[in-house]
N, CA, C and O atoms as a GROMACS GRO file, in nm:
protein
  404
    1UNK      N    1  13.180   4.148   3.708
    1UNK     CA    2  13.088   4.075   3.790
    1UNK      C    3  12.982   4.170   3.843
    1UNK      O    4  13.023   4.282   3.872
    2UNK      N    5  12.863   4.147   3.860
    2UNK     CA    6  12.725   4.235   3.897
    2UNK      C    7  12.672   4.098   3.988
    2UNK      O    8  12.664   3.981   3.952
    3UNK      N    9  12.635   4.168   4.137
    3UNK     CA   10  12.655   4.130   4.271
    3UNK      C   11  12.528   4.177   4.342
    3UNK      O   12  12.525   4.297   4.372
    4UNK      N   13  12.415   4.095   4.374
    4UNK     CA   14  12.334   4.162   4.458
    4UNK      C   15  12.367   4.228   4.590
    4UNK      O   16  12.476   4.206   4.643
    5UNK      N   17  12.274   4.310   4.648
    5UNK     CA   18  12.342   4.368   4.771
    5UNK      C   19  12.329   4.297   4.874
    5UNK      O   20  12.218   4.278   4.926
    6UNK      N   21  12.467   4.233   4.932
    6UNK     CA   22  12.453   4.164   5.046
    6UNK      C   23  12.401   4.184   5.164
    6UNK      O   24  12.461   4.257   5.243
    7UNK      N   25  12.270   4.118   5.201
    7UNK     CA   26  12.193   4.162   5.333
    7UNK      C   27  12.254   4.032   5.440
    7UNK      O   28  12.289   4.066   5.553
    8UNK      N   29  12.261   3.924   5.411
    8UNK     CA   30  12.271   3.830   5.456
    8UNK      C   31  12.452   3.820   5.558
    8UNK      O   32  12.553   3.880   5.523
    9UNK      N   33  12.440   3.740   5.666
    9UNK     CA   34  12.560   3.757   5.700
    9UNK      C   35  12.653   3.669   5.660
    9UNK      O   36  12.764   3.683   5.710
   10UNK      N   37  12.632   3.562   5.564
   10UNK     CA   38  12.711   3.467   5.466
   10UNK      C   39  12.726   3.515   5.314
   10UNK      O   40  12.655   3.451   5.237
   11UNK      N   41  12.777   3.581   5.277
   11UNK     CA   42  12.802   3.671   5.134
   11UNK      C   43  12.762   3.594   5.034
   11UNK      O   44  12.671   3.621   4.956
   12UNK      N   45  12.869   3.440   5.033
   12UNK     CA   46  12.834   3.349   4.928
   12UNK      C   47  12.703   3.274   4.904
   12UNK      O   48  12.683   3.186   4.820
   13UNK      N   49  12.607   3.330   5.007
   13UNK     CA   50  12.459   3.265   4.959
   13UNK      C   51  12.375   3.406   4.901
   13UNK      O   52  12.256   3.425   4.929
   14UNK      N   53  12.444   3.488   4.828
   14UNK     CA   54  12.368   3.613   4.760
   14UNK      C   55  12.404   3.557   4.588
   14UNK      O   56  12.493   3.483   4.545
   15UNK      N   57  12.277   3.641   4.510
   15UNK     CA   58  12.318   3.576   4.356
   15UNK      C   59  12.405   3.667   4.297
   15UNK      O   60  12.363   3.783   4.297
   16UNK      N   61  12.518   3.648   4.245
   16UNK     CA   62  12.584   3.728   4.165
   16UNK      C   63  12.597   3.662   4.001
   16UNK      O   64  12.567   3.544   3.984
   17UNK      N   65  12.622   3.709   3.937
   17UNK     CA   66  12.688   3.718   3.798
   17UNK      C   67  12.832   3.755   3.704
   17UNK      O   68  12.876   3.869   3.693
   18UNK      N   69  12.883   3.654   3.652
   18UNK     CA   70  12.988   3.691   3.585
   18UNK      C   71  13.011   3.643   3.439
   18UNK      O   72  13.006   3.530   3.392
   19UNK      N   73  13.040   3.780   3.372
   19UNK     CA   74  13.019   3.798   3.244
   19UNK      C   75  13.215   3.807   3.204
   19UNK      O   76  13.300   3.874   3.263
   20UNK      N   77  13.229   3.726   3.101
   20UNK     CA   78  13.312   3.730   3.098
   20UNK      C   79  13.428   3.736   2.950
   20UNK      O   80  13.516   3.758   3.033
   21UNK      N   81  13.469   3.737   2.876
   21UNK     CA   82  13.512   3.776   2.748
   21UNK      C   83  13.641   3.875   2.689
   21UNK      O   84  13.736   3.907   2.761
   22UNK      N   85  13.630   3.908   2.577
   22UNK     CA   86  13.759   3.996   2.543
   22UNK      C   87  13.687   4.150   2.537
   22UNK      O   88  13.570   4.181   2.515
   23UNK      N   89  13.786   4.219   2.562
   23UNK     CA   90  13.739   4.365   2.544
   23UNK      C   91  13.811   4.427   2.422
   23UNK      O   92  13.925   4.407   2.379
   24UNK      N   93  13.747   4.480   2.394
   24UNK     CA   94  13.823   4.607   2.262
   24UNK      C   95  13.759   4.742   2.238
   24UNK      O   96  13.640   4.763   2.262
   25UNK      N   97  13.842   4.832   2.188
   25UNK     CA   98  13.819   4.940   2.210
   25UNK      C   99  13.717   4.955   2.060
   25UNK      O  100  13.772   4.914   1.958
   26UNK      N  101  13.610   4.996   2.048
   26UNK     CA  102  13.589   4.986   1.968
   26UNK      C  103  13.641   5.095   1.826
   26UNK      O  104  13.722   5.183   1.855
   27UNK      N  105  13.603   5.088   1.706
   27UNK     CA  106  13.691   5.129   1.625
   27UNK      C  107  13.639   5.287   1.543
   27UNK      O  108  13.537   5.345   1.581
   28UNK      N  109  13.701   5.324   1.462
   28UNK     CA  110  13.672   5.496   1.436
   28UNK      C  111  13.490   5.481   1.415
   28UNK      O  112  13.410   5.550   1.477
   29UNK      N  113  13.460   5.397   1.334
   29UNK     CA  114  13.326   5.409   1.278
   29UNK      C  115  13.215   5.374   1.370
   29UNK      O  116  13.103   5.419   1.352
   30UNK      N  117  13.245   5.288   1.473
   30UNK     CA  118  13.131   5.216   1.590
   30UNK      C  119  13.145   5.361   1.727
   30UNK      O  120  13.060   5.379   1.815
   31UNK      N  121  13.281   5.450   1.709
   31UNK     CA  122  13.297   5.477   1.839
   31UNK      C  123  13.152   5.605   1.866
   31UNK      O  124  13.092   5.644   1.966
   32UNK      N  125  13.145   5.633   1.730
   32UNK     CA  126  13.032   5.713   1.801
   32UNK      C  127  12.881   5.657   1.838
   32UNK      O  128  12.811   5.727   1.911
   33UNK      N  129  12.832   5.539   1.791
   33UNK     CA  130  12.709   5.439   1.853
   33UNK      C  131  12.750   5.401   1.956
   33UNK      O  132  12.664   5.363   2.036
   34UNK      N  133  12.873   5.396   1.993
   34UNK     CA  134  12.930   5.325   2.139
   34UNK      C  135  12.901   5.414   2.228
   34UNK      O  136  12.875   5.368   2.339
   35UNK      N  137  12.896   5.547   2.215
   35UNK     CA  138  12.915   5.694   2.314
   35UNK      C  139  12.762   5.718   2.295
   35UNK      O  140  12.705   5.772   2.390
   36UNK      N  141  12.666   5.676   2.157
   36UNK     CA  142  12.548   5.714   2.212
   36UNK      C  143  12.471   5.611   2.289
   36UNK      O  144  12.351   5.632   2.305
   37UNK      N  145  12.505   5.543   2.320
   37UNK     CA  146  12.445   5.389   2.358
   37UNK      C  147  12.510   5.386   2.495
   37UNK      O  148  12.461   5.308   2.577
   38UNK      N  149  12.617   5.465   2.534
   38UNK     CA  150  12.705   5.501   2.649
   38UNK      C  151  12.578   5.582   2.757
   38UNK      O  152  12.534   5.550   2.868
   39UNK      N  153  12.560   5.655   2.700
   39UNK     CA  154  12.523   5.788   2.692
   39UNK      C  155  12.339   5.755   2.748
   39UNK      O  156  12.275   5.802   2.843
   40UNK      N  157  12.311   5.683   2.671
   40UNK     CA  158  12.151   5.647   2.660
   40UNK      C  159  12.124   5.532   2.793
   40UNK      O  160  12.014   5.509   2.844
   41UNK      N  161  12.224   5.485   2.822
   41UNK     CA  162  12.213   5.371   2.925
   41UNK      C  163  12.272   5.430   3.052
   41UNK      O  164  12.266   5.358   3.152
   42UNK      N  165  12.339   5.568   3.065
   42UNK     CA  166  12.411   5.620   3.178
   42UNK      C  167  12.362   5.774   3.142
   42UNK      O  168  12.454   5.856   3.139
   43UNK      N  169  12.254   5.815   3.121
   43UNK     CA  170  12.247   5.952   3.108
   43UNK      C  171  12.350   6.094   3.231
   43UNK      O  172  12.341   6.216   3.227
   44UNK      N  173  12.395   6.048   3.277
   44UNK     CA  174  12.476   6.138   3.403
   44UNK      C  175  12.613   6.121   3.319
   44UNK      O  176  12.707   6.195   3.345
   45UNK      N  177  12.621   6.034   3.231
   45UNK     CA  178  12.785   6.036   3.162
   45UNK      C  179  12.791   6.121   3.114
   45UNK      O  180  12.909   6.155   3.110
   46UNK      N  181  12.701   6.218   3.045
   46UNK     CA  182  12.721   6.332   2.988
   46UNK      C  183  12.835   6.436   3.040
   46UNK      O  184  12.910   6.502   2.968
   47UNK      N  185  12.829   6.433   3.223
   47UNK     CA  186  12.938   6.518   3.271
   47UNK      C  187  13.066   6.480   3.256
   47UNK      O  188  13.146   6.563   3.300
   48UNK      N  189  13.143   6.318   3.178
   48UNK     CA  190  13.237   6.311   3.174
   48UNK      C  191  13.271   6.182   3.046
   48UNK      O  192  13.364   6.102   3.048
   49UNK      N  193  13.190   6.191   2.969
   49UNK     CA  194  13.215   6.048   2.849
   49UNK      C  195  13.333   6.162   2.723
   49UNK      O  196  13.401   6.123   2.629
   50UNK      N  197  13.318   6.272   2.765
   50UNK     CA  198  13.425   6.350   2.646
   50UNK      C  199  13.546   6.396   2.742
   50UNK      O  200  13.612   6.494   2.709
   51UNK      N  201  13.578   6.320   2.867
   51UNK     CA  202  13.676   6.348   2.938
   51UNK      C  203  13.835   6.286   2.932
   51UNK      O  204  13.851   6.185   3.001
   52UNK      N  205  13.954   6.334   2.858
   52UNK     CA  206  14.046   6.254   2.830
   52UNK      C  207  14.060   6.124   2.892
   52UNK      O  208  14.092   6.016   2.843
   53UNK      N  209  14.026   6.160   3.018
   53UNK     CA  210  14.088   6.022   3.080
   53UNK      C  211  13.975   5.885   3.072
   53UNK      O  212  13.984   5.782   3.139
   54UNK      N  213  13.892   5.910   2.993
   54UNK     CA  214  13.816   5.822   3.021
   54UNK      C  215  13.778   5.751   2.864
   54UNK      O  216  13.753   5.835   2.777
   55UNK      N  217  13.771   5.623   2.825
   55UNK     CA  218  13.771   5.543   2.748
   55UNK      C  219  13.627   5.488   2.720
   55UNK      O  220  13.548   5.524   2.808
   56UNK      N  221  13.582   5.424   2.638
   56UNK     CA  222  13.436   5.335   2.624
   56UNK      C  223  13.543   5.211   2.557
   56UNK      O  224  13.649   5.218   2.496
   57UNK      N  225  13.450   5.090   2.606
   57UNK     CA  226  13.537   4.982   2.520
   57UNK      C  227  13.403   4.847   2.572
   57UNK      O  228  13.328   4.831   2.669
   58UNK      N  229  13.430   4.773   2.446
   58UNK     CA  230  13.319   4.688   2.437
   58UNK      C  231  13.377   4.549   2.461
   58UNK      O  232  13.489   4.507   2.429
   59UNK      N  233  13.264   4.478   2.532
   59UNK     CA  234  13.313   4.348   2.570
   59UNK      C  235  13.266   4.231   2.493
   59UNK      O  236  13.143   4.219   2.502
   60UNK      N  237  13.324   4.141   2.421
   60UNK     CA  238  13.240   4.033   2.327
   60UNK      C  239  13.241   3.908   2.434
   60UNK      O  240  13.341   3.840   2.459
   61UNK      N  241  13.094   3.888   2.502
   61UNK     CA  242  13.110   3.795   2.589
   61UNK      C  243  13.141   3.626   2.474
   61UNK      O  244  13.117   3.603   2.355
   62UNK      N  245  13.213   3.530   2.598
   62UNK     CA  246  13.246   3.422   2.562
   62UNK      C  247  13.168   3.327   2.644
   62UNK      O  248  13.122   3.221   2.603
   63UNK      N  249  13.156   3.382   2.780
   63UNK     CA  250  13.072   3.293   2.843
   63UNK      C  251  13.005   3.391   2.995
   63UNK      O  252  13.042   3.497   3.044
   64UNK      N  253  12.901   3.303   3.031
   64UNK     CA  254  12.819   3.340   3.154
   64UNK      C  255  12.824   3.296   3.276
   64UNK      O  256  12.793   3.177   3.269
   65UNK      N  257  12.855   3.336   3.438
   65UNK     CA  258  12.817   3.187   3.536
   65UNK      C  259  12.752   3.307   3.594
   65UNK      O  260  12.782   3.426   3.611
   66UNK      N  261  12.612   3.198   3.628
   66UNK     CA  262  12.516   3.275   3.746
   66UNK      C  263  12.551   3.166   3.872
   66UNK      O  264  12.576   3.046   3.885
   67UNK      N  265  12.538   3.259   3.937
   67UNK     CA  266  12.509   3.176   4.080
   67UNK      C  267  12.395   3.271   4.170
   67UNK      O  268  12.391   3.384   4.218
   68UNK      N  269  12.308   3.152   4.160
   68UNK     CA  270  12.190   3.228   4.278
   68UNK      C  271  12.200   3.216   4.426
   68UNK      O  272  12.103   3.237   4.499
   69UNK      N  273  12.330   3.178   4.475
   69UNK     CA  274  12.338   3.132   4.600
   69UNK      C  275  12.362   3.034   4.636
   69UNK      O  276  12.269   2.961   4.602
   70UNK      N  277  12.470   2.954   4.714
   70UNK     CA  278  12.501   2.879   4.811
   70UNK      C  279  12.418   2.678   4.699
   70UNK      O  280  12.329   2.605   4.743
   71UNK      N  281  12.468   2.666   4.615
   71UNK     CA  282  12.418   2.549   4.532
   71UNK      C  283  12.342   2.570   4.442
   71UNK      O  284  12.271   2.472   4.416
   72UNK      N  285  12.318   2.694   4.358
   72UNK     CA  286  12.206   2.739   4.249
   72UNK      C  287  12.282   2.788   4.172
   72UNK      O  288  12.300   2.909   4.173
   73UNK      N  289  12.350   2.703   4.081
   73UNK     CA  290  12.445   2.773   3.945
   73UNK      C  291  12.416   2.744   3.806
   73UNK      O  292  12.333   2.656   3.782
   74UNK      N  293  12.464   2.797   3.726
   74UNK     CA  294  12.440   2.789   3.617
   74UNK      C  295  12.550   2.815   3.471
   74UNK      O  296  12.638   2.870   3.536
   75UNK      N  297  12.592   2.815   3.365
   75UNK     CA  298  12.684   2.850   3.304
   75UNK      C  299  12.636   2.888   3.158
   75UNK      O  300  12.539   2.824   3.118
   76UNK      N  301  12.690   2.983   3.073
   76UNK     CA  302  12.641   3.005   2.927
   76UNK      C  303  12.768   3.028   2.848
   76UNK      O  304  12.867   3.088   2.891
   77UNK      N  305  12.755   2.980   2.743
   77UNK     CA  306  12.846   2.972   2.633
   77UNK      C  307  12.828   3.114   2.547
   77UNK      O  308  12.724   3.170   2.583
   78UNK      N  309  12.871   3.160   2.485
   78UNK     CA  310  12.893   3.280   2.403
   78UNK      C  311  12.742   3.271   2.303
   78UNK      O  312  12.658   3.358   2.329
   79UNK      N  313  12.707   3.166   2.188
   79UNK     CA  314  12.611   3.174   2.169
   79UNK      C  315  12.463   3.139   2.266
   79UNK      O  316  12.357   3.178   2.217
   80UNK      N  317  12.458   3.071   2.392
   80UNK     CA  318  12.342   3.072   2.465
   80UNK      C  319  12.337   3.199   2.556
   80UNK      O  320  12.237   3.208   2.627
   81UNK      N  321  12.426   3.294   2.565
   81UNK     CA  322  12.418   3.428   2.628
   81UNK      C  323  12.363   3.505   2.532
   81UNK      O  324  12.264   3.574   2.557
   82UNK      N  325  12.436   3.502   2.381
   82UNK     CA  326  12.339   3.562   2.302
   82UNK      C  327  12.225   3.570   2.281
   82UNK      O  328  12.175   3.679   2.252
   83UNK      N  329  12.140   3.444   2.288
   83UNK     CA  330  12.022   3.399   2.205
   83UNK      C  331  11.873   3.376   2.313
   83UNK      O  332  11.758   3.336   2.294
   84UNK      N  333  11.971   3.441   2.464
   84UNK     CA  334  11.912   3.428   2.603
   84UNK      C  335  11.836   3.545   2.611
   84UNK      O  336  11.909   3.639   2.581
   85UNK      N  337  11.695   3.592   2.645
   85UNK     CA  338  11.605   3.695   2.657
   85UNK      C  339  11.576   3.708   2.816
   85UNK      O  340  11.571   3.615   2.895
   86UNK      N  341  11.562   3.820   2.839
   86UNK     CA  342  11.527   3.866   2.963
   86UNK      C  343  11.411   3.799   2.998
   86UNK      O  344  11.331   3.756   2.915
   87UNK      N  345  11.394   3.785   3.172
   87UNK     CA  346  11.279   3.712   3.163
   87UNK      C  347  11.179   3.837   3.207
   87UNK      O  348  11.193   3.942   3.269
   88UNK      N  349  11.050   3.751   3.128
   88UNK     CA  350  10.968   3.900   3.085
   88UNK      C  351  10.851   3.969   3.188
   88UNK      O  352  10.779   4.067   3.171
   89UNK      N  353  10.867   3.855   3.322
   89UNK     CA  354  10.800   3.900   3.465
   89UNK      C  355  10.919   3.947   3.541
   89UNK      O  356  10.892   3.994   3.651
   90UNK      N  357  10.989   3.946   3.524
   90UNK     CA  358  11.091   3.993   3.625
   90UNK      C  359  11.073   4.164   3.670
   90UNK      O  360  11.116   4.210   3.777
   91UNK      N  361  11.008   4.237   3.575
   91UNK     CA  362  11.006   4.346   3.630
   91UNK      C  363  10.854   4.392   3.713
   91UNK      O  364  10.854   4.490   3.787
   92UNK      N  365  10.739   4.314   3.690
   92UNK     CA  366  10.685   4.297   3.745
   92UNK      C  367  10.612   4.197   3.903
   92UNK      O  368  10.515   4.192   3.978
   93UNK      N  369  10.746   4.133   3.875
   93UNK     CA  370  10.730   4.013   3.993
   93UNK      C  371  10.798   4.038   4.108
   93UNK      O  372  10.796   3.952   4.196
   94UNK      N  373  10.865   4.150   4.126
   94UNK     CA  374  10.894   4.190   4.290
   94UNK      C  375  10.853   4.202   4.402
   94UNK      O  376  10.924   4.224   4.500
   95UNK      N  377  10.683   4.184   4.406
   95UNK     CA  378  10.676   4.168   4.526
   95UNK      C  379  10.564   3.994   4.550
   95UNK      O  380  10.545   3.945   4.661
   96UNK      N  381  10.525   3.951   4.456
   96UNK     CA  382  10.525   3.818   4.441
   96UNK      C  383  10.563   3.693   4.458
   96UNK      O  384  10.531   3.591   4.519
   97UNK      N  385  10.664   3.748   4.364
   97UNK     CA  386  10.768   3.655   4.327
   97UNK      C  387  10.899   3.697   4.394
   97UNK      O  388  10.954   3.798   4.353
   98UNK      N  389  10.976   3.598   4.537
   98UNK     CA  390  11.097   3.606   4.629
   98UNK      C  391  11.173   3.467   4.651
   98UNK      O  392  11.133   3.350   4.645
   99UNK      N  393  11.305   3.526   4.679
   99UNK     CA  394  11.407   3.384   4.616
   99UNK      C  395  11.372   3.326   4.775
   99UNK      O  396  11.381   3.414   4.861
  100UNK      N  397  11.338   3.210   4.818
  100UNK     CA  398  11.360   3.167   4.953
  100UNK      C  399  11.503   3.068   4.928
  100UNK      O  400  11.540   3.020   4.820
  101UNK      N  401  11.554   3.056   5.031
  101UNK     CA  402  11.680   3.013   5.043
  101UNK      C  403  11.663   2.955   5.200
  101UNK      O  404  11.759   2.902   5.257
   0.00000   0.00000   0.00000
């Protein structure tokens, strides 16, 4: 689950996300795209992605629930999570664009 940071003093009116599916470790031939793709998205893993105790393992989502807060939900199936694109103002719309609630 990935959880905005709660400012508010009612928790359940913040948007969170839950991604949800099977995990597996991935296998001899993927494990090294897994560690560079590890690696490329967490550059600080470098101090510990070759550390025994620590694993990479991939998740095949099955389904999605957003909730934007307190009656704003939503749900995705395995192929509409796939076939779903970032939205493409979002990184520019922060100070514009604000959730009122």
């Amino acid at each position: 689950m990935v959880a905005a940071p709660v400012e508010e003093a009612y928790p359940v009116s913040s948007g969170r996300v839950t991604v949800a599916g099977r995990v597996r470790r991935p296998d001899a031939g993927a494990a090294g795209a897994a560690r560079a793709a590890h690696l490329a998205a967490v550059p600080s893993a470098e101090l510990y992605v070759d550390f025994p105790a620590f694993s990479l393992w991939a998740l095949r989502v099955e389904r999605a629930r957003w909730v934007g807060g307190y009656g704003r939900m939503a749900s995705a199936d395995a192929r509409d999570y796939a076939s779903a694109e970032p939205d493409p103002v979002a990184g520019a719309a922060a100070g514009p664009v604000r959730s009122h609630t």
